[in-house]
Every structure is written in structure tokens, then in C-alpha cells.
C-alpha positions in Angstrom: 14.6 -75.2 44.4 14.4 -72.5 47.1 13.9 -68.8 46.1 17.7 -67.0 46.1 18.8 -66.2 49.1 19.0 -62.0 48.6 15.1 -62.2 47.8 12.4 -61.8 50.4 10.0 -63.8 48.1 6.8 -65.3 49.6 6.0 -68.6 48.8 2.0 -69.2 47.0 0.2 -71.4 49.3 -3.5 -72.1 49.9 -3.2 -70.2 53.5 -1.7 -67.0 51.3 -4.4 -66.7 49.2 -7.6 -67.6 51.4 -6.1 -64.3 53.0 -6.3 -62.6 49.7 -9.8 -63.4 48.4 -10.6 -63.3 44.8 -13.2 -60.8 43.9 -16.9 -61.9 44.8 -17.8 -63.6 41.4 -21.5 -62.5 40.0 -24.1 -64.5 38.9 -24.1 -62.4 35.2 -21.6 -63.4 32.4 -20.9 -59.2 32.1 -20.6 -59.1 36.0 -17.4 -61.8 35.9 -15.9 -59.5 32.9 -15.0 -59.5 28.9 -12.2 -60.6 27.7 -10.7 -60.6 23.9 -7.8 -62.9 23.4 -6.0 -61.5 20.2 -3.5 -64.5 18.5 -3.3 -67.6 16.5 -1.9 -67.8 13.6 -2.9 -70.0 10.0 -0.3 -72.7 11.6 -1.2 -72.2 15.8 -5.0 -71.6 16.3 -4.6 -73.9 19.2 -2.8 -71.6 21.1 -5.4 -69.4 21.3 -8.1 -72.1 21.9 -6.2 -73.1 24.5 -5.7 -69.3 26.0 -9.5 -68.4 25.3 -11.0 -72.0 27.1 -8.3 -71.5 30.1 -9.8 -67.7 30.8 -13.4 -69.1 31.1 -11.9 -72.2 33.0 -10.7 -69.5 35.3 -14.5 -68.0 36.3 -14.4 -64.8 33.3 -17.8 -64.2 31.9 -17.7 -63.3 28.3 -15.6 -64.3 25.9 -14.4 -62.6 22.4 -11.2 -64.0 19.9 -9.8 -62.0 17.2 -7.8 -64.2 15.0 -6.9 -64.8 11.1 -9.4 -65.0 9.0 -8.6 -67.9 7.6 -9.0 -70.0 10.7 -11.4 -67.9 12.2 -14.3 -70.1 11.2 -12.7 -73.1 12.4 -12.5 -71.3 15.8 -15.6 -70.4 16.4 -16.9 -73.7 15.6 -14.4 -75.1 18.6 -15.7 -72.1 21.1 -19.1 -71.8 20.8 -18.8 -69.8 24.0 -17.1 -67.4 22.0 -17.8 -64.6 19.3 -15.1 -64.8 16.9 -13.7 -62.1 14.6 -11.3 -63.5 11.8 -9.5 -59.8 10.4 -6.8 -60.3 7.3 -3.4 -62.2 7.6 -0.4 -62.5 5.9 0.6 -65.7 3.5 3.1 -66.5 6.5 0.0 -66.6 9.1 0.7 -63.3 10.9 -2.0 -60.9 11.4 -1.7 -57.8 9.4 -0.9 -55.1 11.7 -2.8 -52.6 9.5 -5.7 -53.6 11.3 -5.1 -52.9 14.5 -8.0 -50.4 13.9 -10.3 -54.0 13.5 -9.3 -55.2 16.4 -9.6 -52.0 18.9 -13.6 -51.7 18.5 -14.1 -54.9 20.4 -10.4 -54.5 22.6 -11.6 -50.9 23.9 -14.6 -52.1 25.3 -13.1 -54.8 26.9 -12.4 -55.6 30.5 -8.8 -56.9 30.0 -7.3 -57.6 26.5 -5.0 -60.8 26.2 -2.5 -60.6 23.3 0.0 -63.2 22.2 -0.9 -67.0 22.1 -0.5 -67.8 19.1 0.8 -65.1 17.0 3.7 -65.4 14.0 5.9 -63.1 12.2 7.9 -61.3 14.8 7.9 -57.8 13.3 4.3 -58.3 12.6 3.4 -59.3 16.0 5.4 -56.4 17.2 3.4 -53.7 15.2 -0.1 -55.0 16.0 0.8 -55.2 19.9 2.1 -51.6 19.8 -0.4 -49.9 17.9 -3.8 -51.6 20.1 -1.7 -51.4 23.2 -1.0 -47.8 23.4 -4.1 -46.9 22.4 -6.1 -48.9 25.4 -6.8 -48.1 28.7 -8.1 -51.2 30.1 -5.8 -54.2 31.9 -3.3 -56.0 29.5 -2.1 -59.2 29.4 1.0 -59.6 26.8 2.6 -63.3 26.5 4.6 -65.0 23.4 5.5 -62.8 20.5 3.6 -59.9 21.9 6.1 -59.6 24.3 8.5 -58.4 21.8 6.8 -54.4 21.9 7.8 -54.4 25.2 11.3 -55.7 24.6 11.6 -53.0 21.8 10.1 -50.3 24.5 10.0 -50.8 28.0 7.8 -47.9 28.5 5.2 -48.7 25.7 2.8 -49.8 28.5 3.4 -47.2 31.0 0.5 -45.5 30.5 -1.6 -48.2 31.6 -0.7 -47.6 35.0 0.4 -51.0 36.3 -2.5 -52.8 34.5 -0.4 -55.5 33.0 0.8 -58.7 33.5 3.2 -60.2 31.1 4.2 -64.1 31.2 7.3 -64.6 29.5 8.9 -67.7 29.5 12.6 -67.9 30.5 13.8 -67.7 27.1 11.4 -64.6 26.4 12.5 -62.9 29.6 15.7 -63.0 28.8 15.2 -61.4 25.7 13.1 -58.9 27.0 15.1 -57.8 29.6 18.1 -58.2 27.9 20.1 -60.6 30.1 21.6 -63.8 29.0 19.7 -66.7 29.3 22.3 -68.4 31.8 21.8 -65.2 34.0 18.0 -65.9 34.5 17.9 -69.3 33.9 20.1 -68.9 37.7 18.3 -66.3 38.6 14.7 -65.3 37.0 13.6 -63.8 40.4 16.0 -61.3 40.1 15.6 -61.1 36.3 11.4 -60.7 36.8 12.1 -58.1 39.6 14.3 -55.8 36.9 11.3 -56.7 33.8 8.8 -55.5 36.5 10.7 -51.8 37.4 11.9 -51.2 34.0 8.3 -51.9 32.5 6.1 -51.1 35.4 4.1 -54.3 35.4 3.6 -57.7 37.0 6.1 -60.2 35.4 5.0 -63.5 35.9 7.6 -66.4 34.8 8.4 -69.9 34.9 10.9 -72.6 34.3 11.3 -75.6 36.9 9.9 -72.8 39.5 7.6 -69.7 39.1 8.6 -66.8 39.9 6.0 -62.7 40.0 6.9 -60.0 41.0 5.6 -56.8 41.0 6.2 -53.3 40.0 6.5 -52.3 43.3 9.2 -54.9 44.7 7.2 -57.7 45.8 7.8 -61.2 44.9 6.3 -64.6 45.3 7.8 -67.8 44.2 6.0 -71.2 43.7 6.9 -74.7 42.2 4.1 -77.1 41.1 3.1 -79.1 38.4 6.9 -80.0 37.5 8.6 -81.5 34.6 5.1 -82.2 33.2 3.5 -78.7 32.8 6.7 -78.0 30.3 4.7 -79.1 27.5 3.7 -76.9 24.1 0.6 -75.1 24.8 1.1 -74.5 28.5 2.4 -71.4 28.6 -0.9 -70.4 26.6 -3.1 -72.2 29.1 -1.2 -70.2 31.8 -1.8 -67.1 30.5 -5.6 -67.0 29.8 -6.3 -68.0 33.5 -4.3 -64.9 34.5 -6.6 -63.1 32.0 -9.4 -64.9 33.3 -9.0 -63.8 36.8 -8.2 -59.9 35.7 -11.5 -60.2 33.9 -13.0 -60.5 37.4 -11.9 -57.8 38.3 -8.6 -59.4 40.5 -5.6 -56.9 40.9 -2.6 -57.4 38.2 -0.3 -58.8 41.2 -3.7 -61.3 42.4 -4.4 -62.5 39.0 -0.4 -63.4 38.3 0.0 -65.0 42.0 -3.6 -66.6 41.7 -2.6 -67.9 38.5 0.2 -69.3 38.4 -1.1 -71.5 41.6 -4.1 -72.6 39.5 -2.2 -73.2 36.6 0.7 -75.1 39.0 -1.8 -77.2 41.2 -4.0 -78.0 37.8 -0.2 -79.8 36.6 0.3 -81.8 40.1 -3.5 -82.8 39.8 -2.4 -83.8 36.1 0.5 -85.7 37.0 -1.0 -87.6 40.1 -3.8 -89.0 37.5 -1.9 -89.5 34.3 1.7 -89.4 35.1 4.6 -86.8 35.5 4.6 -86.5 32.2 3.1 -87.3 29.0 -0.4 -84.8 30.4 -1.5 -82.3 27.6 -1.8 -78.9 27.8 -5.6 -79.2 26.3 -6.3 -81.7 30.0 -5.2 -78.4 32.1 -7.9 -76.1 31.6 -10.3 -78.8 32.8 -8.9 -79.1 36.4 -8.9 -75.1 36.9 -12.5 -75.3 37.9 -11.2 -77.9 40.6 -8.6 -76.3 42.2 -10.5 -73.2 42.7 -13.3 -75.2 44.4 -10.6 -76.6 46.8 -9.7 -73.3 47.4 -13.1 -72.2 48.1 -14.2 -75.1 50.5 
């Protein structure tokens, strides 16, 4: 499926970003970055496993998970690359968002904050997005349920300057930019492009093709990985690389375009082993390592 016709969208290819270099990457854990990843729930910790293993697959240095407290134990015993910090949740798995306060002494001194994987409880996950994002100043990543402070408030991450990427899904664009889901399931390009102005961030989306664009007009479009990477899980794996990548200190627009290539070419890799479908979204952070190296030789 070609980009629409009225767009001027450039197409992700190896050529396009050998041009556009990643950030040198150090030899120091604190030199490639710190990231938090704030989700999971009492019934989805795997969402943010999956978010927190895909940012160090993607080459960020150190790694810190605010979660529930009642699966935070179990969490930390899965990342051992990780400190963990369980803070109260509800009897329905959603974080309180009463302590947001918890959660900002290890998001402040963060090099990019990821919020989302994982989280229940709408209005909940709502409340805690809003009150740590507006009081950070660092680059943002919002996916999932996080997303819905921005579709409450557009301008609730304006002050960050164009230091976010969100990764909504088709579904969650929609919503979020308050289109039917027919209008950008035909066009998500366009419907991206509006997210981005109205919000002044990098929106980076997918369905049977990716679409970014920027806050400044640009677009790029890509199609990998297929039928295969629309699997439970991915979109978590998808977004922790993109944090990953910000954690090295890559521009919002880089991270999102470098990204969603990984996150793509990790899929085809996937599907040309295992078979175009039936791959796991747990089996993509392992091939992000891979694809960079191709990139790299």
C-alpha cells in the first residue's frame, strides 16, 4: 500500500537512515541514557516487560520500571537489568494516580520517560499521565492508555517543546484525534499529520503500514513485518525501542523513524524464520540488536 497520493511522505529505507546516523553510542550505561517505563497493571505486567527489554534491545543504558506493587516483585525478578519500584494500585489493577508524586523522583531525573504499556483504568491512567507529564521536562514517550491525557488536552504536552513521541494504534489515533476510525483507517497519514500539529509532537502509527510524522510537516511511511507483527504485545515492544533510541539521545522525529524500521525489519526477520504469522511479540526484542548491526555494517 503506497503512501496517499496528496502526501510528500518519504519512504524508511536503510539508504535513509545511514544518512541520518544515530547518535555515537558510549561505552557507559549513563552515557547511552536512563529510561523509566511507567505501566503494567495487576492483569498486564507483560506489557511493560516487554516495553522495558525492547528499550535496552534498542542500545539505552539504564533501565528503571515503576509499576504496581503487587507485581512489582515479580518484575524485577524477570529484569534483573532493572531497578523496579512497585507504588500502590487499585483492586482493578490501575495505578493510583495519587502518587504521581512516587513516581516523579525517579521520572525527573530521567533521560526520557515512557508511559503507557500496560496500564488499566482509563480515568486512572488519565490522571497519573497528566499530573507526571506536566510536571517534566525531559523527552516523553506516551502509548496505550496514556494516550488518553492527550486526547482530553492536546496541549497538555506543549511545554515539552516537541520532546514527544506518541504511538497510537489506529484505533487510539482515532480517538485521539477525534476522527472516525474508517477516516484513518483510509488515511492515517493524514490523520498522524493533524495528531502531530494539534499536539506538537511526533506521531508514530501503524496498521498494515506505518506511518510518522512530525510536528513540523514531515512524513515518512514504511511497511514491514506484515500481518505478523499485529500480534498483542507489539505495540508495547514498538514503543520501548522508540524510547530506547530517545534515551541515546536520538531526536523525537529519528527515534520514531528509526523505530519503527527496527521494530518493522525485526517482524520480516520473524516471519522469514518462523512464519508470517504465529511469531510472538516476546521473539521481537531479540532481533533488534540484529537489524541495527545490519545497519551498522
Amino acid at each position: 500500500m503506497p503512501p496517499p497520493p496528496h502526501l510528500e511522505a518519504r519512504v524508511i529505507s536503510p539508504k535513509l537512515l545511514r544518512e541520518w546516523p544515530l547518535p555515537t553510542a558510549g561505552s557507559g550505561k549513563e552515557s547511552r541514557g536512563r529510561i523509566v517505563v511507567i505501566g503494567g497493571g495487576s492483569e498486564t505486567p507483560g506489557a511493560v516487560l516487554l516495553a522495558a527489554e525492547a528499550a535496552l534491545r534498542a542500545g539505552g543504558g539504564k533501565l528503571q520500571v515503576v509499576s504496581g506493587s503487587r507485581i512489582a516483585m515479580q518484575l524485577a525478578i524477570a529484569l534483573p537489568e532493572a531497578l523496579v519500584r512497585g507504588i500502590p494500585d487499585r483492586p482493578d489493577g490501575s495505578l493510583d494516580p495519587e502518587c504521581a508524586e512516587l513516581v516523579l523522583e525517579l521520572a525527573s531525573e530521567a533521560d526520557v520517560v515512557l508511559i503507557g504499556p500496560g496500564l488499566v483504568g482509563k480515568e486512572s491512567a488519565r490522571a497519573l499521565t497528566t499530573s507526571i507529564v506536566t510536571e517534566l521536562r525531559v523527552p516523553v514517550v506516551l502509548d496505550a492508555l496514556a494516550l488518553t491525557a492527550v486526547t482530553e488536552n492536546h496541549e497538555c504536552v506543549h511545554h515539552l517543546r516537541g520532546d514527544v513521541v506518541l504511538t497510537p494504534n489506529l484505533s487510539e489515533l482515532a480517538r485521539t484525534v477525534g476522527w472516525s476510525e474508517s477516516q484513518v483507517e483510509d488515511d492515517p497519514a493524514a490523520a498522524a499529520i493533524e495528531l502531530a500539529k494539534r499536539s506538537r509532537t511526533t506521531v508514530a502509527t501503524g496498521g498494515a503500514a506505518s506511518a510518522i510524522a512530525s510536528p513540523d510537516g514531515d512524513v515518512w511511511y514504511d511497511e514491514a513485518g506484515g500481518a505478523g507483527l499485529g500480534v498483542s504485545g507489539s505495540g508495547d515492544v514498538k514503543a520501548g525501542v522508540i524510547a530506547g533510541l530517545l534515551a541515546r539521545r536520538a531526536t523525537p522525529s529519528q527515534a520514531a523513524v528509526w523505530g519503527t524500521y527496527l521494530h518493522g525489519r525485526a517482524g520480516d526477520r520473524l516471519a522469514a524464520e518462523v512464519g508470517k504469522l504465529g511469531y510472538l511479540a516476546r521473539e521481537i526484542p531479540g532481533q533488534i540488536p540484529r537489524v541495527l548491526a545490519e545497519l551498522e555494517a
